[in-house]
Structures are given as C-alpha cells and as structure tokens.
N, C-alpha and C positions, 0 to 999 in steps of 0.2 A: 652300746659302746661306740665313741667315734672313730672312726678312719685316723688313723696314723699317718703319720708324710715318712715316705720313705726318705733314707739318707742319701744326701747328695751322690755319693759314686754307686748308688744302687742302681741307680739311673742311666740309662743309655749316654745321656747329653754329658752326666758330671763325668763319667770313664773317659766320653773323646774330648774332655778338656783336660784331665789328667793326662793323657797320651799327648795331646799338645804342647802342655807343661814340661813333661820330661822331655819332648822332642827339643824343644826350646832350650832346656837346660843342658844336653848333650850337645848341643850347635856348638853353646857356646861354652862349654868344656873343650870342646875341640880347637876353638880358636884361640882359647887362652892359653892354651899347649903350643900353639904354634903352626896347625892344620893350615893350610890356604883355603879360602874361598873363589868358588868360581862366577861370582859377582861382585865386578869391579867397583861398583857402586859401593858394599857395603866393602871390600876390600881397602877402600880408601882412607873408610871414615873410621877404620880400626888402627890403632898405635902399634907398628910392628916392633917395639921394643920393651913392649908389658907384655908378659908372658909368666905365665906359673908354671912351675916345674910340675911332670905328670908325679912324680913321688911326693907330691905335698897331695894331690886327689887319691892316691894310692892308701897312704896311713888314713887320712882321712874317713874313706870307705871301708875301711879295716876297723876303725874306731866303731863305727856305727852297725858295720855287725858284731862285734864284740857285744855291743847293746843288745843285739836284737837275740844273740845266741843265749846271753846268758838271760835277758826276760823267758827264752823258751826253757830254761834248765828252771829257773826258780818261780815260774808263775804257768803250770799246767793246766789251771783252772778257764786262760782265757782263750777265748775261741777266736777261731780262723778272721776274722773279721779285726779284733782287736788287733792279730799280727801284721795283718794289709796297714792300717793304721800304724805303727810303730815300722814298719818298713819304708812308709815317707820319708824315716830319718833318713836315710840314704840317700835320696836327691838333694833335701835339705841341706846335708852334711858337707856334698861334695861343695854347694854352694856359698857355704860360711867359712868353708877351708879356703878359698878362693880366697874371699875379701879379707880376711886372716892375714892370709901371706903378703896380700897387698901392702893391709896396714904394719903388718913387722918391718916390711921393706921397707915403708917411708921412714920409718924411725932408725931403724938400722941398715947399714949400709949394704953388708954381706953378713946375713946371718947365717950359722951353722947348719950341716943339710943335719945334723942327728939332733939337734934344737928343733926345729923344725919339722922334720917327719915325727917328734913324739909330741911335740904340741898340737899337730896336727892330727894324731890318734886321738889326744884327749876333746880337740873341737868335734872329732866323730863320734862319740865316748858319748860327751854329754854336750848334745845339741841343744837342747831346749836354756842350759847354763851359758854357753858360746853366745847364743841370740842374745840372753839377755845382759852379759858383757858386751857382746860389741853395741849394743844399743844405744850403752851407756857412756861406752868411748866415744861413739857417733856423737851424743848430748853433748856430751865436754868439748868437742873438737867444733860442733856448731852454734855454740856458746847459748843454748835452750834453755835459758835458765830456771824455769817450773821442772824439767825432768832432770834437773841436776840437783834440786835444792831436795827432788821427794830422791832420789837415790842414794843420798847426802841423809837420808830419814833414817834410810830403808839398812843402812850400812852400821848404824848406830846400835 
C-alpha cells in the first residue's frame, strides 16, 4: 500500500498558520468594534467611522454554534476531527457577519438592531449559504457577468 499525505492541520506548519489566521481574524474583530491600535501607522490607514456593533459578532457566533450543537445532537457517528472542521464555522461566521452588516448598512441607512441581530444568527446558522449569497451580491454589484448569467441558471 502507499503512504498517505496527511491532512493539512495534522501538520505542525498547517496548526501555526491556522493560529495565524485566527490571530489575524481577532485583530481585526477588535478593530472593527472600535479597539485602538497602538500603531500609528496602521491607526491611520483604518476609517474611524466603520465600526460594527459587537452584537451583530455576538448572534453571529451564536448562529454558528447553534450549528455546531445541534450536528453534535444529530450526527454521533462523526469523529473528533470532523467537529474541528465544522468548528471553522465560527471564525468563518464571525467574518461573513462582518461584511453582512457592511453591506445592510450601504443600502439601508439605520437598520433595526432586532433585524439585524437575527439575520446575523442566521449568517452563523448557515455559513456555507451566507458565502454563497454574498458572492452572488458581490457578482451583481461588480457587474461579473459569467457569475451572474450561471447564478441566473442556478436560481431557475
């Protein structure tokens, strides 16, 4: 038989660039709450008037263990490994709740904080549906017309 390749996070290298990745992701959760940075340099070049409220990352991360609770109630059969993987959602989530709020805000001015904290449970809910809505508003908005015309297929 041959040698198998182990999976990436089995790996010393793929874990310190996951821990890199989440570091990176908590930075900048922290900045888009509002945190200061104690580097001017990057202090600068950050918009101190975009700011997401921490209760839009709050449901968000609530959405996505809601996910992760009820796979452990309805699916006993998968192992510790499968759950590391479905617990990605949660960096994920907090990520897509982000650009979420973003995009509500351009379009609406003041949207409701109870509109928002339950849409924001459902972008944690179901992440993998979130990504491929906003991809698709992404398409539309940067007028990509091959991923509008097959999503325009895909809807039918």
């Amino acid at each position: 038989m041959g040698q198998t390749q182990d999976e990436w996070w089995t790996r010393k290298g793929g874990r310190a660039l996951l821990a890199l990745y989440l570091a990176f992701t908590l930075i900048g959760l922290g900045i888009s709450v509002g945190f200061k940075l104690p580097l001017t340099a990057i202090r600068m070049a950050i918009p101190g008037e975009v700011s997401v409220p921490s209760y839009v990352y709050l449901y968000g991360f609530l959405g996505a263990l809601a996910y992760i609770f009820t796979s452990l109630l309805t699916e006993f059969e998968k192992s510790l490994r499968d759950f590391v993987v479905i617990g990605l959602r949660i960096p994920a989530a907090l990520l897509l709740v982000a650009g979420f709020y973003l995009l509500i805000s351009f379009f609406v001015e003041e949207p409701t904080k109870s509109i928002v904290a339950g849409l924001s449970f459902l972008v944690g809910l179901y992440v993998k549906l979130a990504l491929k809505g906003l991809g698709g508003i992404a398409s539309r908005l940067m007028g990509k017309k091959e991923e509008v015309k097959e999503l325009n297929e895909e809807n039918r």
